[in-house]
TORLO-480655 format. One record per residue (C-alpha): residue in three letters; chain; x, y, z. Coordinates in steps of 0.25 Angstrom, whole numbers, plus 2048, in hexadecimal, padded with zeros to 3 digits. Each point is the difference from the previous one (the first is absolute). Layout:
residues N
Ala,A,X,Y,Z
...
END
This chain:
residues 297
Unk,A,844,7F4,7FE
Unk,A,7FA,805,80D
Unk,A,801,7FA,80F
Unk,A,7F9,807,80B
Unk,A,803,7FA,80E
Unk,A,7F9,805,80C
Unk,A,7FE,80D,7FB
Unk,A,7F9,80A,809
Unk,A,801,80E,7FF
Unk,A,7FA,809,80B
Unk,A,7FC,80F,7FF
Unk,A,801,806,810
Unk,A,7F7,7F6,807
Unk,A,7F9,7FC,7F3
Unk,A,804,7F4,7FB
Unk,A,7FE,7FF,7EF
Unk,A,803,7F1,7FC
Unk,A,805,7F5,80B
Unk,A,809,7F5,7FF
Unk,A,7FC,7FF,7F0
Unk,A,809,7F4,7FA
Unk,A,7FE,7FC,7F1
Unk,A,80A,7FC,7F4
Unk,A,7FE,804,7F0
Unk,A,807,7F7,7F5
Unk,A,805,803,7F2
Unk,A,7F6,801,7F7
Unk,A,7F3,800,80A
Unk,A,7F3,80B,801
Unk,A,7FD,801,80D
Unk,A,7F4,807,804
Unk,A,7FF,808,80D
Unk,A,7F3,802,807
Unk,A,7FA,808,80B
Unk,A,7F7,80C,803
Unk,A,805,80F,801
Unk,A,807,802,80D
Unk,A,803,7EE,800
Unk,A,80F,804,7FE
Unk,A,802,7FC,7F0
Unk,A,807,80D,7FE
Unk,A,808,802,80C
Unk,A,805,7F1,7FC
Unk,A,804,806,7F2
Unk,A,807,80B,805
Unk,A,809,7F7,809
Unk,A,804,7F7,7F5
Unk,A,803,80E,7F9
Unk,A,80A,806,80A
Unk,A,7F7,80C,800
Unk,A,7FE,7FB,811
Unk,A,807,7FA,809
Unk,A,7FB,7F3,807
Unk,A,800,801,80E
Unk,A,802,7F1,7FF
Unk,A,801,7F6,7F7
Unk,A,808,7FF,7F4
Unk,A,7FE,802,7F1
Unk,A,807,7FC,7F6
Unk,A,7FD,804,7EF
Unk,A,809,7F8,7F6
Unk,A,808,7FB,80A
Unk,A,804,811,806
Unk,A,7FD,804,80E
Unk,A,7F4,808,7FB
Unk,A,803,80B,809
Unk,A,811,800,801
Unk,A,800,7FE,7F1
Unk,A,7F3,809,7FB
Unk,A,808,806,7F6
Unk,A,805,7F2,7F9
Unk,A,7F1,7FA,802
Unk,A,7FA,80D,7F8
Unk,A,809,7FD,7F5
Unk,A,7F9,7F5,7FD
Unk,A,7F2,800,804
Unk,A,7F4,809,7F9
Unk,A,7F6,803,80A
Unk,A,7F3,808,7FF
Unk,A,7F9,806,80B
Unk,A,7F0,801,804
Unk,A,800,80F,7FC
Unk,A,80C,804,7F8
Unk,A,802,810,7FE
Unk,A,80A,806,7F5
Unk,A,804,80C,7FC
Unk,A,7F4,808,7FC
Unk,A,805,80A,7F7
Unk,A,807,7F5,7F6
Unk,A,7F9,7F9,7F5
Unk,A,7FC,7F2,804
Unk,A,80D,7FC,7F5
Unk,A,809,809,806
Unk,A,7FD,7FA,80D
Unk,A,803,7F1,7FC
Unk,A,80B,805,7F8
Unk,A,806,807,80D
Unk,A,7FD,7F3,807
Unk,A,805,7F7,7F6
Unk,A,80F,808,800
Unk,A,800,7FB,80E
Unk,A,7FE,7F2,7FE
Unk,A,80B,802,7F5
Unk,A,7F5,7FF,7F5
Unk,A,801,808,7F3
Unk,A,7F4,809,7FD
Unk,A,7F5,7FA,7FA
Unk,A,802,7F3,806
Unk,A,7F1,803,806
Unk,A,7FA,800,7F1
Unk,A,7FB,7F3,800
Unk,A,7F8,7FE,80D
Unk,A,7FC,80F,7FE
Unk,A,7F8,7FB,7F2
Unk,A,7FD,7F4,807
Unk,A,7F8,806,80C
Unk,A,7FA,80D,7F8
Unk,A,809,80B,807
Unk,A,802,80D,7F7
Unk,A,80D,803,806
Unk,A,7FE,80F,7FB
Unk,A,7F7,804,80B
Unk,A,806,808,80D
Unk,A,7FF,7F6,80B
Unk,A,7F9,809,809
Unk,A,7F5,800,7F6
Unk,A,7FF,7F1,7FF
Unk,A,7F3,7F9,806
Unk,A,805,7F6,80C
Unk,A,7FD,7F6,7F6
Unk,A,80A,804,7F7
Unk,A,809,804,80B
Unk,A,802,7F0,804
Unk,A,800,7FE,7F1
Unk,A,80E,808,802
Unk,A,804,7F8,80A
Unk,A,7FC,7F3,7FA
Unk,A,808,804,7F3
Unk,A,80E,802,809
Unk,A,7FD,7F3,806
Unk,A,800,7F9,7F4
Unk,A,80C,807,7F7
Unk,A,80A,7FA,809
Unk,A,806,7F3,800
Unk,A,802,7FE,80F
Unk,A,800,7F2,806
Unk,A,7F6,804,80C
Unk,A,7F3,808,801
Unk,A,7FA,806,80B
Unk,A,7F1,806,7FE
Unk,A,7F7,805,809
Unk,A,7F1,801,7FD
Unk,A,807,802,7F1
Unk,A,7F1,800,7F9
Unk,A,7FA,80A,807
Unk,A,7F9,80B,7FA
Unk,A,801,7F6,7F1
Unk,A,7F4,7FC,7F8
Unk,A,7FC,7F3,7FE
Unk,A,806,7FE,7F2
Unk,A,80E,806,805
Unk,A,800,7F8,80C
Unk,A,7FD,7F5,7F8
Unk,A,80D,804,7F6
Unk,A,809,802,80E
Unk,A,7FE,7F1,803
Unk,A,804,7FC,7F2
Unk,A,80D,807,804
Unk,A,800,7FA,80D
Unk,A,7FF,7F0,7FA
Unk,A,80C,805,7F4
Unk,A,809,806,80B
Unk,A,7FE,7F1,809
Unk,A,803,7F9,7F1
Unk,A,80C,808,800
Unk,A,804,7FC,80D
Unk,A,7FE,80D,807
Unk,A,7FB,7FE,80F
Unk,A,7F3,808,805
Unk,A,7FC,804,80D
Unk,A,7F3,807,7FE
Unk,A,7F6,806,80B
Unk,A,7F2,800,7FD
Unk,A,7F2,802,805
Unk,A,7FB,7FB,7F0
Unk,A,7FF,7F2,805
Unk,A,7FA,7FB,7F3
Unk,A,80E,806,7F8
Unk,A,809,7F7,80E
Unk,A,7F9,7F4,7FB
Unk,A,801,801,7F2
Unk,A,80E,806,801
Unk,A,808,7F9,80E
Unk,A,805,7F4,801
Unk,A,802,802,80E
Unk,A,7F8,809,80B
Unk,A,804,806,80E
Unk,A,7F3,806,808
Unk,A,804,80A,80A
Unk,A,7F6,803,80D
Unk,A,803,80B,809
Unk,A,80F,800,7FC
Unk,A,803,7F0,801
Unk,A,7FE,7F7,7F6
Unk,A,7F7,7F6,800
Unk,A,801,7F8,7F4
Unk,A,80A,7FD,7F6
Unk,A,7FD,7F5,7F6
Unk,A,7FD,7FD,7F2
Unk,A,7F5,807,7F9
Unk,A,7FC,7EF,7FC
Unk,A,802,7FB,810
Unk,A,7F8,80C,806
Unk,A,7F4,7FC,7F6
Unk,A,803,7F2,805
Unk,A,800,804,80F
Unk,A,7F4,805,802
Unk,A,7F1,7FD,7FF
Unk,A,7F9,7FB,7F3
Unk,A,7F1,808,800
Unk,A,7F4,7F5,7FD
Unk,A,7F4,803,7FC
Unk,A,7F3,7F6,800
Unk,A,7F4,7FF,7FC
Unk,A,7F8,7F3,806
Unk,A,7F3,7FB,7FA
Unk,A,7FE,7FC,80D
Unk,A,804,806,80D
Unk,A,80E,7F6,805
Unk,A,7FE,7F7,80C
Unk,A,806,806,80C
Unk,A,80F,7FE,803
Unk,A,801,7FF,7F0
Unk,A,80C,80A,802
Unk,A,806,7FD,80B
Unk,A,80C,7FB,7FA
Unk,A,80F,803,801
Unk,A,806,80D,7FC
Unk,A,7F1,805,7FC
Unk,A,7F9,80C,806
Unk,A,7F2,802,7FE
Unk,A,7FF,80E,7FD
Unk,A,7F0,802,7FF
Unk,A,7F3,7F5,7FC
Unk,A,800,7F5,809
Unk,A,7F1,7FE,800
Unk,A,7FE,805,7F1
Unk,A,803,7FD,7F1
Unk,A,80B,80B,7FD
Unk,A,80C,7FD,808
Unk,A,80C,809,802
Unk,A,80F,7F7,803
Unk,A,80E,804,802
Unk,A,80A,7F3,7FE
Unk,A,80E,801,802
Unk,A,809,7F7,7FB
Unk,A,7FC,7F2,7F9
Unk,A,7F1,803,7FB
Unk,A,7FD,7EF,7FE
Unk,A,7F9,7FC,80C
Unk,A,7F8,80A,7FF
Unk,A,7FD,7FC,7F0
Unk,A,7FB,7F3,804
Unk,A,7F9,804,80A
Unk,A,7F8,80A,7F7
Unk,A,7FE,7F2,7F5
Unk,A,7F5,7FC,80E
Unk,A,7FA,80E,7FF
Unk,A,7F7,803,7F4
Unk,A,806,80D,7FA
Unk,A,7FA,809,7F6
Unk,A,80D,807,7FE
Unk,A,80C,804,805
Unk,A,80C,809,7FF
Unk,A,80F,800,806
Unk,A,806,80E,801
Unk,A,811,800,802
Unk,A,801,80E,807
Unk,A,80A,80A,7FA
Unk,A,809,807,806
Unk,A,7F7,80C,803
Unk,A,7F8,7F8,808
Unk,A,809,7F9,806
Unk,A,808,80F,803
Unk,A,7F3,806,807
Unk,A,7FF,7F3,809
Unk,A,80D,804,805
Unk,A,7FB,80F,803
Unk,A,7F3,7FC,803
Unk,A,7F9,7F9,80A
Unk,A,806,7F6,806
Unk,A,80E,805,7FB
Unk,A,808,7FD,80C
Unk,A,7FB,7F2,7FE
Unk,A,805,800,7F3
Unk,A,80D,809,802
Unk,A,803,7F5,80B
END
């Protein structure tokens, strides 16, 4: 559904993304993570035809993304970070007006309208910037389109709507719809994506799995020792000793097969003991934290 290959789009002598390669199949949520300024929607825009590479190639249902924008818009719904709207219409008449340009008959935004709580009777310019992405949610979601592009789509929402938009999400996968969503709600990546792509400093740095990211990095343990642990008790393969080598509460981080060192804990006498899979906040702010060119490499 999408293909990205070596896209780099520079702006003067500022280069936005770099050499950014990924494929999106049928039917898949993929999540796309990075900080403001990282490249997520300069990426987004390419795919769009709204920009030009400067290198690279993108293609969207199989179009030349920018030659064929026109063909690609046909069949793709896509929400920006801060949509705006024509302030003097009612929010109905809005989606009405958007919905005749997607071939839609009026009304068609009834139902997701009801389903996120938005009075379509109220001027859009006097909408809250909740209920303003509520509008935008609601055109998202009265279409039938086989692709969607969202940027930062839950902004501004409260818990209980954000919480609704992913139920949409998981019906539009069921259906067979593809999703390409950008996100700094890391919580809402990992209960929605199948897979996820981390952009740093315009490249990416990551594309895997939500379940083989998990998989890839650290496991937290935590110990509590009745008695402090010989020395060298820890000294083991794939095992870091993060804090307590001379005392009873002892701080690990083991990556990959957690056995040896469970038999060597049966040696030790332990009180209690606790073994944290990270999620995929965590595992984001290791690559945008400390030691994140380590981990980018």
């Amino acid at each position: 559904m999408i293909k990205a290959q070596g896209l780099t789009k520079r702006f003067g002598g500022l280069t936005a993304i770099q050499n950014v390669s990924f494929e999106i199949a049928k039917g898949e949520v993929v999540g796309f993570l990075g900080p403001n300024g990282a490249g997520k929607t300069t990426t987004i825009r390419v795919l769009l035809g709204f920009l030009r590479p400067t290198a690279g190639t993108a293609r969207v249902l199989g179009l030349d993304a920018w030659a064929a924008a026109a063909q690609v818009h046909e069949r793709v719904t896509y929400l920006g970070s801060d949509p705006t709207y024509l302030g003097e219409l009612s929010a109905g008449e809005q989606l009405d007006y958007l919905a005749s340009l997607r071939g839609l008959p009026p009304g068609a935004w009834r139902a997701a309208a009801e389903r996120f709580d938005l009075d379509p009777t109220v001027p859009v310019r006097k909408l809250s910037r909740g209920n303003r992405q509520k509008v935008g949610v609601v055109a998202t979601l009265m279409g039938h389109e086989p692709l969607l592009i969202l940027d930062e789509p839950t902004t501004g929402l409260d818990p209980l709507m954000q919480h609704e938009f992913l139920g949409a999400i998981g019906e539009a996968r069921a259906e067979g719809r593809t999703v390409f969503l950008s996100s700094h709600n890391l919580p809402e990546v990992e209960r929605t994506c199948d897979r996820v792509a981390i952009i740093r400093e315009g490249r990416l740095v990551e594309v895997s799995t939500i379940e083989a990211l998990l998989a890839s990095h650290s496991r937290r343990v935590s110990l509590t020792l009745v008695a402090p642990a010989p020395a060298g008790s820890f000294e083991l393969p794939n095992v870091e000793l993060v804090n307590g080598a001379d005392g009873r509460e002892v701080l690990l981080m083991v990556r990959g097969d957690v056995n040896p060192l469970l038999r060597r804990l049966a040696t030790l006498d332990v009180r209690d003991v606790t073994i944290a899979t990270p999620d995929v906040e965590e595992i984001f702010l290791r690559f945008y934290g400390a030691g994140s060119e380590e981990a980018a490499s």
